[in-house]
PDB file with one MODEL, atoms N, CA, C and O in Angstrom:
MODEL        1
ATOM      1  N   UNK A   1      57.061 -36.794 -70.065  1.00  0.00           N
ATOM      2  CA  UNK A   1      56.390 -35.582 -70.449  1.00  0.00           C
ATOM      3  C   UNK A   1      56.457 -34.577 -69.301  1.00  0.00           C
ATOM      4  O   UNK A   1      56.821 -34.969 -68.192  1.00  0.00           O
ATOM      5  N   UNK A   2      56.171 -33.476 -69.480  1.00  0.00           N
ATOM      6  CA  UNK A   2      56.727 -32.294 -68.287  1.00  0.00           C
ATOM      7  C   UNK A   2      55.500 -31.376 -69.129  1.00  0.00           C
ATOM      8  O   UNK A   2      55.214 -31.371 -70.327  1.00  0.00           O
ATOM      9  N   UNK A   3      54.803 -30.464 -67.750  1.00  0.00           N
ATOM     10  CA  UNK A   3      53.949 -29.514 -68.329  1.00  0.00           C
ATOM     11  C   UNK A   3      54.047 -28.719 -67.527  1.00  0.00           C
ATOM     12  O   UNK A   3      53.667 -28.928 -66.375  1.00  0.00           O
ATOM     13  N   UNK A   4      54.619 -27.519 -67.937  1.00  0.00           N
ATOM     14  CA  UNK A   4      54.795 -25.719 -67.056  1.00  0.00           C
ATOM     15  C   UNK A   4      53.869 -25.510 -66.672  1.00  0.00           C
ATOM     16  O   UNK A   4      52.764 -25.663 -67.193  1.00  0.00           O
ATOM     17  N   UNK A   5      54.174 -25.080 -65.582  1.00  0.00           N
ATOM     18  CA  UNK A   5      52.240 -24.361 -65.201  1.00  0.00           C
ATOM     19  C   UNK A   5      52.839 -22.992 -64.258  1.00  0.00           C
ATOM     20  O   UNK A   5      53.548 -23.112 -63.258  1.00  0.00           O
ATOM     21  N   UNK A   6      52.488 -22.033 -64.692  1.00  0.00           N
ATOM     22  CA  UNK A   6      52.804 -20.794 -63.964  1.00  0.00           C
ATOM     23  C   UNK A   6      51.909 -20.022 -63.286  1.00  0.00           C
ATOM     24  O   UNK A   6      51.046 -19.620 -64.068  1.00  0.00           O
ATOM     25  N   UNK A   7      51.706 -19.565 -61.954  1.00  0.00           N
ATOM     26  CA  UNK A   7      50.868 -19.288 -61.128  1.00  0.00           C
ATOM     27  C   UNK A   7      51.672 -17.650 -60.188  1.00  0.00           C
ATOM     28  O   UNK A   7      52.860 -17.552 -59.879  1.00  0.00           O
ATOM     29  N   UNK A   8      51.107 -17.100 -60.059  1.00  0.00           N
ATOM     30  CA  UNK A   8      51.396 -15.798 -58.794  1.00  0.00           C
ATOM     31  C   UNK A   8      50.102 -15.724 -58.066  1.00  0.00           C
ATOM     32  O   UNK A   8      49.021 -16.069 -58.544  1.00  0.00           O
ATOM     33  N   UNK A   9      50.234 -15.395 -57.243  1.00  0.00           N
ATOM     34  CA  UNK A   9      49.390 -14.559 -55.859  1.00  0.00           C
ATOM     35  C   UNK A   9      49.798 -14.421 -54.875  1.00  0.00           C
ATOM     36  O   UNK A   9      50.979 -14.118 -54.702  1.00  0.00           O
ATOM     37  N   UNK A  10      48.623 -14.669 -53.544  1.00  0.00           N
ATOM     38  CA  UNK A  10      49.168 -14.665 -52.573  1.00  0.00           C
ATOM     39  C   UNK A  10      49.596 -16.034 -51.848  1.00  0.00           C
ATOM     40  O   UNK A  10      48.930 -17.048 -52.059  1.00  0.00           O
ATOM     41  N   UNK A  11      50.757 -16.063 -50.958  1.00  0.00           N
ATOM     42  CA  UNK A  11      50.832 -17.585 -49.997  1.00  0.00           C
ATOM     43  C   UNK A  11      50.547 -17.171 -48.509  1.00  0.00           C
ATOM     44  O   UNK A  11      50.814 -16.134 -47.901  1.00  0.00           O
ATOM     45  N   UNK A  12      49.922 -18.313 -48.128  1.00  0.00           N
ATOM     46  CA  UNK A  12      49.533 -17.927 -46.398  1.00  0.00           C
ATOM     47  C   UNK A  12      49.866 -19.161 -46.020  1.00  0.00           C
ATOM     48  O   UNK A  12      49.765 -20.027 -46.889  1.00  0.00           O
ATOM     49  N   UNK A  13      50.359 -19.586 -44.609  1.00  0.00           N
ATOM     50  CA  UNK A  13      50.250 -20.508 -43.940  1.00  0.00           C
ATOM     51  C   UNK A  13      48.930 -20.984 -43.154  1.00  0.00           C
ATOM     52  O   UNK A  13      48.387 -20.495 -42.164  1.00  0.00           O
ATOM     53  N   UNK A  14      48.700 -21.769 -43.700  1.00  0.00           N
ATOM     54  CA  UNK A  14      47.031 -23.115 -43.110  1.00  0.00           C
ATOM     55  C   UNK A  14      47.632 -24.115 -42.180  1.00  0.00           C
ATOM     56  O   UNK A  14      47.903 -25.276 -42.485  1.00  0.00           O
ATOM     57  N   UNK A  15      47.817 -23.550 -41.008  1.00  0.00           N
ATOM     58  CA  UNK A  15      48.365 -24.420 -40.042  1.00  0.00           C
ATOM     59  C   UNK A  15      49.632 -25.279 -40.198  1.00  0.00           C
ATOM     60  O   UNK A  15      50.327 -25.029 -39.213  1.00  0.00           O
ATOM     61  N   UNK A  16      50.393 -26.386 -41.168  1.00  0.00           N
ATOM     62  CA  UNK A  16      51.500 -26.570 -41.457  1.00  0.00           C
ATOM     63  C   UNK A  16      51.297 -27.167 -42.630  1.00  0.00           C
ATOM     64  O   UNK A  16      52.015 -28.148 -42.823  1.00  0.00           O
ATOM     65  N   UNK A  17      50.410 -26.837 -43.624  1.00  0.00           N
ATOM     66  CA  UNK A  17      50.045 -26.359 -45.017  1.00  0.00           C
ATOM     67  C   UNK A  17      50.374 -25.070 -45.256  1.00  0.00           C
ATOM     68  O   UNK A  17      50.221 -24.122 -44.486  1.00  0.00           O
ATOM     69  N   UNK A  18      50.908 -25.061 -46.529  1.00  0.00           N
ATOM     70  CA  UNK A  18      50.619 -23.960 -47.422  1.00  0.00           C
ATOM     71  C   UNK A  18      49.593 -23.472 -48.663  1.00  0.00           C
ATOM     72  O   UNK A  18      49.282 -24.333 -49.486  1.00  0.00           O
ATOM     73  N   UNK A  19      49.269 -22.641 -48.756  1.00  0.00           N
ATOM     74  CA  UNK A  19      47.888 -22.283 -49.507  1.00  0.00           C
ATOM     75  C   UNK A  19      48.114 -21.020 -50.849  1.00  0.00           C
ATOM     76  O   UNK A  19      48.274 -19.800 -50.898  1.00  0.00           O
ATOM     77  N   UNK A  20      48.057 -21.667 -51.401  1.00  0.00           N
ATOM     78  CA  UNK A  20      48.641 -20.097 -52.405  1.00  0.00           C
ATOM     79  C   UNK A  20      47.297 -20.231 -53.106  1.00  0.00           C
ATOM     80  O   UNK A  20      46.876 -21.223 -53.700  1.00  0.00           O
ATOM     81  N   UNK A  21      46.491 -18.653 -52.869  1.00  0.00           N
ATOM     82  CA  UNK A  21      45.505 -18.128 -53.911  1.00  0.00           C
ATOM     83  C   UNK A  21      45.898 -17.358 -55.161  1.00  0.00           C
ATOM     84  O   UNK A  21      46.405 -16.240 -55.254  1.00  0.00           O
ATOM     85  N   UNK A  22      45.572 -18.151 -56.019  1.00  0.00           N
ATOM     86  CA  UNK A  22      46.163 -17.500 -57.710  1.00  0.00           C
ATOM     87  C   UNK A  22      45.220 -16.239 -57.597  1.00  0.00           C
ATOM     88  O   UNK A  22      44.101 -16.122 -57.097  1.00  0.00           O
ATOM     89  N   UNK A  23      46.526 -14.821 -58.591  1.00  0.00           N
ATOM     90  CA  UNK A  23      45.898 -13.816 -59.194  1.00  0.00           C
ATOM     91  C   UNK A  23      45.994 -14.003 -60.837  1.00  0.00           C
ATOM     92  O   UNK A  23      45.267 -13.357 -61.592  1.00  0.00           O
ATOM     93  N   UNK A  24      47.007 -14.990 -61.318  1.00  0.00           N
ATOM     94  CA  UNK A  24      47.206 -14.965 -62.369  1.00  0.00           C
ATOM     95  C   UNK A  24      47.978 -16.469 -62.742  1.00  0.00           C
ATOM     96  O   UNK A  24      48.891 -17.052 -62.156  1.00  0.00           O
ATOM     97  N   UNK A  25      47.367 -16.749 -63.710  1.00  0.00           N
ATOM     98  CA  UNK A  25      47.779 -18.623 -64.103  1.00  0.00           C
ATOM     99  C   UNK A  25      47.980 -18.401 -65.594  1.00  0.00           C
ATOM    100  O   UNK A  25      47.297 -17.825 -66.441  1.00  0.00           O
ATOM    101  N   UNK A  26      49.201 -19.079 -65.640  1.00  0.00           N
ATOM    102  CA  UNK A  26      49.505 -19.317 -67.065  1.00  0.00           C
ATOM    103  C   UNK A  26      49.230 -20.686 -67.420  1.00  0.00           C
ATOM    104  O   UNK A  26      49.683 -21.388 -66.515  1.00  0.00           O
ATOM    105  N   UNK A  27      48.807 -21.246 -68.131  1.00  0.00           N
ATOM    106  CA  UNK A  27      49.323 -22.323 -68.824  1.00  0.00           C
ATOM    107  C   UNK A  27      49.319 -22.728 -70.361  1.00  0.00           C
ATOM    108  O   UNK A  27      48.796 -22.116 -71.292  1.00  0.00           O
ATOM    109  N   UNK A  28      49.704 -23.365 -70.374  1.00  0.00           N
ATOM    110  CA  UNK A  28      50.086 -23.407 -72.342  1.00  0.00           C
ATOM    111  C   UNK A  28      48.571 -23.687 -72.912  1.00  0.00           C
ATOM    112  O   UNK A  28      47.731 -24.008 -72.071  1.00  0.00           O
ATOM    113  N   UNK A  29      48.227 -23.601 -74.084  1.00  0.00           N
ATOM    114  CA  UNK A  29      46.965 -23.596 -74.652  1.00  0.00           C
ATOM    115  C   UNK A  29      46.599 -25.490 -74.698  1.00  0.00           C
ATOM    116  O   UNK A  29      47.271 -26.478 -74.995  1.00  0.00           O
ATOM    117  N   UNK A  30      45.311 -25.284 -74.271  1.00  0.00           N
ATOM    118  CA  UNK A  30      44.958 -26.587 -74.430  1.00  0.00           C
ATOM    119  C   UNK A  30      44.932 -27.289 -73.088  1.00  0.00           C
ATOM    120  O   UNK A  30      44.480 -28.423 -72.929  1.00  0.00           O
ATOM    121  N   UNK A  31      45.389 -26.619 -72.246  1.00  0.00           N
ATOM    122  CA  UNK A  31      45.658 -27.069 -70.603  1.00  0.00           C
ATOM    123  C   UNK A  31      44.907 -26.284 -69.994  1.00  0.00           C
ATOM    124  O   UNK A  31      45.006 -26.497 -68.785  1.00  0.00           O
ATOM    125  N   UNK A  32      43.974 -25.218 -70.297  1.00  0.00           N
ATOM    126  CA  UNK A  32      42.896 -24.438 -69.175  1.00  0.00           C
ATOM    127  C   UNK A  32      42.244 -25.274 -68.391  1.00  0.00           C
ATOM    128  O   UNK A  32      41.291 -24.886 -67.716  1.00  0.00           O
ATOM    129  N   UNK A  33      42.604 -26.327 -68.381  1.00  0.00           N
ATOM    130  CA  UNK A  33      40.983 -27.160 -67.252  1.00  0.00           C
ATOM    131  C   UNK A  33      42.297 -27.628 -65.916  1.00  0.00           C
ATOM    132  O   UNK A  33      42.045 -28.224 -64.869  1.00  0.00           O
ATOM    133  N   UNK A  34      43.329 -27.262 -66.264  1.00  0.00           N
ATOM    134  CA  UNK A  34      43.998 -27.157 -65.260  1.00  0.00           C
ATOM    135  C   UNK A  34      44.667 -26.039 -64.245  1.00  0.00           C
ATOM    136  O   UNK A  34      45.658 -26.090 -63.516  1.00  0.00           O
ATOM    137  N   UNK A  35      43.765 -25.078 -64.497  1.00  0.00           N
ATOM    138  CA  UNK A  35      44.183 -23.802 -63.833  1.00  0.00           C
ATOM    139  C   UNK A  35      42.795 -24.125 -62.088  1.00  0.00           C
ATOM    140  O   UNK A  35      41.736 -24.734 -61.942  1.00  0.00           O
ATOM    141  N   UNK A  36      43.600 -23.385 -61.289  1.00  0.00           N
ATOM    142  CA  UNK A  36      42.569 -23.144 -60.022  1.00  0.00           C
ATOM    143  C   UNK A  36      42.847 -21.985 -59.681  1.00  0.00           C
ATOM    144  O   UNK A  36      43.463 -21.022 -60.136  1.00  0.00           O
ATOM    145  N   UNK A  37      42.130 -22.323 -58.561  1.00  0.00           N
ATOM    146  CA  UNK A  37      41.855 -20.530 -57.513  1.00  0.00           C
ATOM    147  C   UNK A  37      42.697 -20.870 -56.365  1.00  0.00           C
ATOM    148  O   UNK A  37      43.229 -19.905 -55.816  1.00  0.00           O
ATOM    149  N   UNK A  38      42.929 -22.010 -55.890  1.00  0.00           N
ATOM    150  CA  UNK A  38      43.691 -22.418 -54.665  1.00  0.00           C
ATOM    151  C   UNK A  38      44.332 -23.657 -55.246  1.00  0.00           C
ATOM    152  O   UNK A  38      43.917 -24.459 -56.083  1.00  0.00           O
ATOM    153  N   UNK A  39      45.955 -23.555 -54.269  1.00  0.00           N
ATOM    154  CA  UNK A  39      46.475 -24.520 -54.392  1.00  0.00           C
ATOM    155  C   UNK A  39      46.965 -25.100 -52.424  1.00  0.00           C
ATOM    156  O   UNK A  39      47.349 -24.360 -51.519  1.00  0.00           O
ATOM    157  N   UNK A  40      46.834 -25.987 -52.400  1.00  0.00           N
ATOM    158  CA  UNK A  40      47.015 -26.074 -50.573  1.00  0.00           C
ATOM    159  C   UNK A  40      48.338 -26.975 -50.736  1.00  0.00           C
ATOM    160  O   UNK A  40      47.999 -28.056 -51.218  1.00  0.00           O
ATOM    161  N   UNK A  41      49.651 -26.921 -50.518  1.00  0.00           N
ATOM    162  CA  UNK A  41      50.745 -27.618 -50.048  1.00  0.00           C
ATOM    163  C   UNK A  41      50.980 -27.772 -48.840  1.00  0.00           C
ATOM    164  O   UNK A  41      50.907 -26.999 -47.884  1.00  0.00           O
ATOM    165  N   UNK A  42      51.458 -29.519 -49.001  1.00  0.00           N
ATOM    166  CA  UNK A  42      51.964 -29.964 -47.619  1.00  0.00           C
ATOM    167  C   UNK A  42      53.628 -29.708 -47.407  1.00  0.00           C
ATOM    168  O   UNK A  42      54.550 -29.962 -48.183  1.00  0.00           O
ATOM    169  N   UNK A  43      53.651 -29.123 -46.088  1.00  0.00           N
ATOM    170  CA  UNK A  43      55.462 -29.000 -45.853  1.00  0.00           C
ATOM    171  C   UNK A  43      55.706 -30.394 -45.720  1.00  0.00           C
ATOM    172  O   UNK A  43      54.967 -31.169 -45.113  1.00  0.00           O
ATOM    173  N   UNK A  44      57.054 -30.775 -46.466  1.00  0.00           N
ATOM    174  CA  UNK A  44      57.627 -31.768 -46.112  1.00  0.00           C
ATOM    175  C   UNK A  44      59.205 -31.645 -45.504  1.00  0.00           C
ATOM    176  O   UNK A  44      60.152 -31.892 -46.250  1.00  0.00           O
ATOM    177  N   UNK A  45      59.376 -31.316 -44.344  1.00  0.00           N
ATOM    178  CA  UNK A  45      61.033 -30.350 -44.370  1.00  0.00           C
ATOM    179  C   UNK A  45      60.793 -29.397 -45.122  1.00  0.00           C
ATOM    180  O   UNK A  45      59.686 -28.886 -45.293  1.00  0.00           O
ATOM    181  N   UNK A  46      61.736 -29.107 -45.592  1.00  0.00           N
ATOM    182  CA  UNK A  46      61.681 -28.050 -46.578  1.00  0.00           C
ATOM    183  C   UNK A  46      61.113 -28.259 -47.598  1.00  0.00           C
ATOM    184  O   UNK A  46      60.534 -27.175 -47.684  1.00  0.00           O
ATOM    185  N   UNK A  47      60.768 -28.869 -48.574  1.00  0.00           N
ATOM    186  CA  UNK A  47      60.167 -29.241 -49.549  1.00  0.00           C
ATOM    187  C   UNK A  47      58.132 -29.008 -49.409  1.00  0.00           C
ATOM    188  O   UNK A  47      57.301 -28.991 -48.501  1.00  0.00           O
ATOM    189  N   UNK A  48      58.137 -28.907 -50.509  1.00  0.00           N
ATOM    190  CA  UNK A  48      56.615 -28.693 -50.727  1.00  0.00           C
ATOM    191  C   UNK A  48      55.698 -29.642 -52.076  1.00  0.00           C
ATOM    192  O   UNK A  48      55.791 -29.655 -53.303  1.00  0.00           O
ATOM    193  N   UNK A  49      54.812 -30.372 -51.056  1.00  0.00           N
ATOM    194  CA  UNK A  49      54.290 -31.291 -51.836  1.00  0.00           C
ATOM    195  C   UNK A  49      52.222 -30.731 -52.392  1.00  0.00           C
ATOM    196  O   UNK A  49      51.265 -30.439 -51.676  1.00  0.00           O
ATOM    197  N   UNK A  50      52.357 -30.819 -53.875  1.00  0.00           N
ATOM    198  CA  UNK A  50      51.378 -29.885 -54.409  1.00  0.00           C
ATOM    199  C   UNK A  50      50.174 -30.981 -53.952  1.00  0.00           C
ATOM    200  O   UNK A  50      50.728 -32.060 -53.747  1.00  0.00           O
ATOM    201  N   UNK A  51      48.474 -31.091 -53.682  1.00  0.00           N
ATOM    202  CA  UNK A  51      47.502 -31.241 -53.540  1.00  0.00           C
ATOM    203  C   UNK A  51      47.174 -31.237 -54.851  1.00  0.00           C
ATOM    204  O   UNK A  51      47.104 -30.027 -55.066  1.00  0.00           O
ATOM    205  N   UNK A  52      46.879 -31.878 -56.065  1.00  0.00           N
ATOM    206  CA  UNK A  52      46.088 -30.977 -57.293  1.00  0.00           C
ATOM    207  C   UNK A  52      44.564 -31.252 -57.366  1.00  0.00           C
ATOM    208  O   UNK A  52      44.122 -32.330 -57.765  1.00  0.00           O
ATOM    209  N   UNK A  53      43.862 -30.327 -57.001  1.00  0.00           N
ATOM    210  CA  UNK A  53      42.701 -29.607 -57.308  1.00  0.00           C
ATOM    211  C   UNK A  53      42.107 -30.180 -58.253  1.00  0.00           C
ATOM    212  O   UNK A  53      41.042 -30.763 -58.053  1.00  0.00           O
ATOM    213  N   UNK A  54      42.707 -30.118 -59.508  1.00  0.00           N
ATOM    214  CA  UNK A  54      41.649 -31.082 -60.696  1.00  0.00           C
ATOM    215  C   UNK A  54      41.868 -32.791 -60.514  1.00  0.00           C
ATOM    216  O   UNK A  54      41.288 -33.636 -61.196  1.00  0.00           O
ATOM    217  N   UNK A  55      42.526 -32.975 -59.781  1.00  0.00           N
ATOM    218  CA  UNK A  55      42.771 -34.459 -59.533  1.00  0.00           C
ATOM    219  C   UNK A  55      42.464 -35.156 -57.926  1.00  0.00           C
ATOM    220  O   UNK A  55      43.195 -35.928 -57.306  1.00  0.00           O
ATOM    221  N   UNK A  56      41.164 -34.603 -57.526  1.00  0.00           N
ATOM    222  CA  UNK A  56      40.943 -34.550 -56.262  1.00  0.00           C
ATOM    223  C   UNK A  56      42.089 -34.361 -55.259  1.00  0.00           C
ATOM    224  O   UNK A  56      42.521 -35.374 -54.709  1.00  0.00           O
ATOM    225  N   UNK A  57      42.415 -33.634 -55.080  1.00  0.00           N
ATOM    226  CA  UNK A  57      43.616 -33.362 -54.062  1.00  0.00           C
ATOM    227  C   UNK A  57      44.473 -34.696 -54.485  1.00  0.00           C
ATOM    228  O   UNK A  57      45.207 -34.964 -53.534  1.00  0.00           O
ATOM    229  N   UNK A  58      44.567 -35.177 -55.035  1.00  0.00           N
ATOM    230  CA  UNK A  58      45.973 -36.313 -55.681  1.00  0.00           C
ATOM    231  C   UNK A  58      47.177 -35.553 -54.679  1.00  0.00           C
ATOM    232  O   UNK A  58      46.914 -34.356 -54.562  1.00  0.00           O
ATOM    233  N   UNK A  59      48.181 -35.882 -54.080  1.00  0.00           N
ATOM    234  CA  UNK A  59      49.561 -35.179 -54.014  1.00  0.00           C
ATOM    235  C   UNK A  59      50.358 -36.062 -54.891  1.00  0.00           C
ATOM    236  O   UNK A  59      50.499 -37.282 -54.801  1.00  0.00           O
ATOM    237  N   UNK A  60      50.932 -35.113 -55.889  1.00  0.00           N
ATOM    238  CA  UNK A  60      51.780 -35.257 -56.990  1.00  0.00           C
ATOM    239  C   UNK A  60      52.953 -34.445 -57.439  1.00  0.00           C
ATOM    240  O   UNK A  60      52.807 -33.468 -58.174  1.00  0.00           O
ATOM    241  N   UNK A  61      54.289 -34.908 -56.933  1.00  0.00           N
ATOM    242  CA  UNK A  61      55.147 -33.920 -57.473  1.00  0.00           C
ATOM    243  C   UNK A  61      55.887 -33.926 -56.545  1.00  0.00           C
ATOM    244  O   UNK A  61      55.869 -34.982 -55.913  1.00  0.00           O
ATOM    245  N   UNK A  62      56.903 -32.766 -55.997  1.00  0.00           N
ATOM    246  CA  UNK A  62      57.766 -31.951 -54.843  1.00  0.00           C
ATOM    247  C   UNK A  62      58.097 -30.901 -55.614  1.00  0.00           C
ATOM    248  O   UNK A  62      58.659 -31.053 -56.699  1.00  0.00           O
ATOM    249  N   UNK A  63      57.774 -29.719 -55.116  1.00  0.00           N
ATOM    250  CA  UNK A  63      58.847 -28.883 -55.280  1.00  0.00           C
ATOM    251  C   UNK A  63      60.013 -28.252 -53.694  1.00  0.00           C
ATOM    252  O   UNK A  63      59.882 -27.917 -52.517  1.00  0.00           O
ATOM    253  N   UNK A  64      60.894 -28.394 -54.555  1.00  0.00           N
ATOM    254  CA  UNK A  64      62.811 -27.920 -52.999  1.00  0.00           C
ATOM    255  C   UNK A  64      63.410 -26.943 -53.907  1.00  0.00           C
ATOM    256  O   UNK A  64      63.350 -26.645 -55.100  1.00  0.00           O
ATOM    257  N   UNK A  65      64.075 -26.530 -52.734  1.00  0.00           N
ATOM    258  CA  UNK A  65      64.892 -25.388 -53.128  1.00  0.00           C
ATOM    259  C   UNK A  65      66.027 -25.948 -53.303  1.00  0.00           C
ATOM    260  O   UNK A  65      66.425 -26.814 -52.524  1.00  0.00           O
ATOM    261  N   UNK A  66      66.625 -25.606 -54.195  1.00  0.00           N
ATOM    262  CA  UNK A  66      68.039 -25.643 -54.858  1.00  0.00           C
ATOM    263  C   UNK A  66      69.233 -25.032 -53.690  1.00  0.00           C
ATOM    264  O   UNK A  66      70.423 -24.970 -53.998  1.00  0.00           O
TER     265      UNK A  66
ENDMDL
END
């Protein structure tokens, strides 16, 4: 299963975290209890590993650049 989740704002660096504060969250209907106000990523190399917020900071996922 795979679930989109679309987010903009701002990103700042939190010491060698990243922190992105949402201005605007999409997600598909039926998934609102998964939207936040902050998301805090850990650098991994290049790669970025998500914290999720509704899952007590769980780290789950990677996102890399292509």
């Amino acid at each position: 299963m795979r679930l989109t989740l679309a987010a903009r704002g701002r990103w700042r660096y939190e010491g060698a975290d990243v922190l992105l504060e949402t201005e605007e969250f999409l997600a598909p209907p039926g998934y609102e209890a998964m939207k936040f106000q902050q998301l805090k990523l850990r650098t991994d190399g290049a790669d970025l590993i998500p914290a999720w917020p509704w899952d007590d900071g769980a780290e789950r996922g990677r996102y890399t650049r292509d």
